[in-house]
VEXLUMFI-148507 format. One record per residue (C-alpha): residue in one letter; x, y, z. Coordinates in pm, whole numbers, plus 50000, padded with zeros to 5 digits. Each point is the difference from the previous one (the first is absolute). Example, Ala and Ser with C-alpha at 12.3 -4.5 7.8 and 13.67 -1.06 7.14 Angstrom:
2
A512304955050780;S501375034449934;
This chain:
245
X110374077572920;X500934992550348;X502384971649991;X499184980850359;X496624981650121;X499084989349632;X499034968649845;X501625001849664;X499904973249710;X503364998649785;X499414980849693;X503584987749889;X501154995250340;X501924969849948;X503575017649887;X501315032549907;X498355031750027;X496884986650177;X501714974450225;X502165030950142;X497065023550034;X498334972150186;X502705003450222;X500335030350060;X495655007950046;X500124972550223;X503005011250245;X498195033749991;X496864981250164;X497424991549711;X498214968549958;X501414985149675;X498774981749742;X502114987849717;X498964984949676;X501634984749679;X499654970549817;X502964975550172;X499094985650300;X503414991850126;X501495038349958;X496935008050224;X500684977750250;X503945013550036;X498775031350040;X497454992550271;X502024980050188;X502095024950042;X497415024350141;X497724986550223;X496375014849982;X500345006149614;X498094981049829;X499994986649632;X497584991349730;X500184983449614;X499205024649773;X500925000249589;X499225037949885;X499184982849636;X497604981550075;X496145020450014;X498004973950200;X502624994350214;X500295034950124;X496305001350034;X499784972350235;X503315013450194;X498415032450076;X497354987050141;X501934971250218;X502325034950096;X497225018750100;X498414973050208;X502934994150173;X501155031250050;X497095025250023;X502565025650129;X501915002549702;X500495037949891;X503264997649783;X500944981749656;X503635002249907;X499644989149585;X503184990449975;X500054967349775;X501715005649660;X502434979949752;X502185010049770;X500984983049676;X502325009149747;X498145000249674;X501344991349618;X498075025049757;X496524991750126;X499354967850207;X496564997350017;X500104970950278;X502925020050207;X497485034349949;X496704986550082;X501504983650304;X501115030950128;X497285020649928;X497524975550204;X502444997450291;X501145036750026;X497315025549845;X496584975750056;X500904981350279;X500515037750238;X496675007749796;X498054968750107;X500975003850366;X499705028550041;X496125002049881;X499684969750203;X500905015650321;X498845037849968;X496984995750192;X501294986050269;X502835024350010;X497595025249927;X497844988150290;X503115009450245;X500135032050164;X504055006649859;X501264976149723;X502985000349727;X500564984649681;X503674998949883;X500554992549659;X503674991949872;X501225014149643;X503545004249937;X502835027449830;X498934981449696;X496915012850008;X501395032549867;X502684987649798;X499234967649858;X503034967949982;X499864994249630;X500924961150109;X496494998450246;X497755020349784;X496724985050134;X501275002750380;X501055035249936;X496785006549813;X498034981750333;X501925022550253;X499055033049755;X496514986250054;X499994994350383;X501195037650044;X497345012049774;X497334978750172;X501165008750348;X499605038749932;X496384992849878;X499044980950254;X501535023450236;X497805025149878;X497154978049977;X500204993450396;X500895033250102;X496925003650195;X499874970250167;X501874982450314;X502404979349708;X503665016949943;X501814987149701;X503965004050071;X502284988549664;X503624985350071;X502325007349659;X503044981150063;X502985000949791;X501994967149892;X500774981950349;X501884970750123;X497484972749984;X499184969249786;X497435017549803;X502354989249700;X503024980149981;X503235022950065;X498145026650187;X500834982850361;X503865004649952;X499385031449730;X502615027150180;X497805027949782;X496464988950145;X499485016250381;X500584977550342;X496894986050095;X500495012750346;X500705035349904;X497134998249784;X498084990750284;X501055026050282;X499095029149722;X496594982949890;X498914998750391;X501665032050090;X497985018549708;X496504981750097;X500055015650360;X501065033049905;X497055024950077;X497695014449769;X499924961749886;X501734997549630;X497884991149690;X502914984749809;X502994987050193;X503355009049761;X503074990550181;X503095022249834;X501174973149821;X497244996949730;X499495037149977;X502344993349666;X497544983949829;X496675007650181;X500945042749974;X501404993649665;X497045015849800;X500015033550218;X503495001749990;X499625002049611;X502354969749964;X497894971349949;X501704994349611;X503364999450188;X499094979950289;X498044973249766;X503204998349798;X502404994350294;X497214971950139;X500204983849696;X503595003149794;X500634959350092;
């Protein structure tokens, strides 16, 4: 993926992972779109960037991202790039069916429904990318966010089918597997000295995407200990260290 002369929709744009990416493809001279479901966390982070631009999108709701694809594609008939960033992450008692089905529409259906919204277009482009987001947890599963660890399992599966389901066309799909970072994805993690800095996070992400041959999976070195875990032979260790609280 060449990271400049893009136009690149980042769904979950509005804080955290996306909002800095957004950043970041925009000071590197993309045209940015940013999505998520509160308008006023949009707004902040257009107004900081002028030419970005921001639409209302909630990644559980089907119609909705029917009808956004197609307002997207009309407005932007350049668009070549989909960042599927959007997740939450709830800490779940035994099984909460509300707290699972909730994340399973907005993190595992929602990528899913967008996705087969906007393929042909972005298979109508001469050089396009799809970048899914999964997570360490996707190879070690949090015991206290079973279905978001189960969700990220299933985003890393789906991206290397889909990668090999597009392999002969003009569509790249690139999968970002962060580890626990500095954000607000759940309450602590923001001020959480054991998550990763945000802008560290960052700097490796971006550095990794423009390294040449172009990545599959970007892995920065801090969630190699649980995403390497199984080929080290270690994933009973590493599962019991992740979970002994």
């Amino acid at each position: 993926m060449q990271l400049t002369g893009n136009t690149i929709l980042i769904t979950g744009g509005g804080s955290g992972l996306g909002a800095a990416l957004a950043h970041e493809l925009h000071e590197a001279g993309n045209q940015v779109i940013i999505a998520g479901r509160r308008q006023a966390a949009l707004d902040a982070v257009v107004a900081a960037h002028p030419g970005m631009a921001a639409m209302v999108l909630d990644m559980a709701d089907a119609a909705g991202i029917v009808s956004f694809a197609d307002r997207l594609v009309a407005d932007f008939p350049a668009l070549n790039a989909v960042l599927l960033n959007a997740g939450i992450m709830v800490a779940e008692e035994k099984i909460d069916l509300a707290i699972a089905e909730a994340t399973i529409a907005t993190n595992l259906l929602g990528p899913i429904r967008l996705a087969h919204a906007l393929l042909p277009h972005l298979e109508a482009q001469a050089a396009s990318t799809i970048l899914t987001v999964s997570s360490g947890l996707a190879f070690v599963p949090l015991a206290a966010t079973p279905t978001y660890s189960a969700t990220k399992a299933a985003i890393h599966s789906w991206s290397l089918g889909l990668r090999e389901q597009l392999k002969a066309t003009s569509v790249e799909v690139i999968e970002i597997v962060p580890p626990g970072v500095q954000t607000d994805l759940m309450p602590g993690h923001a001020d959480n000295e054991q998550m990763m800095p945000l802008a560290d996070f960052i700097a490796e992400t971006m550095a990794l995407l423009r390294q040449e041959p172009a990545l599959a999976e970007i892995h920065v070195e801090r969630v190699k200990f649980l995403s390497e875990a199984t080929q080290r032979g270690e994933f009973a260790q590493v599962f019991g260290m992740l979970n002994q609280h």
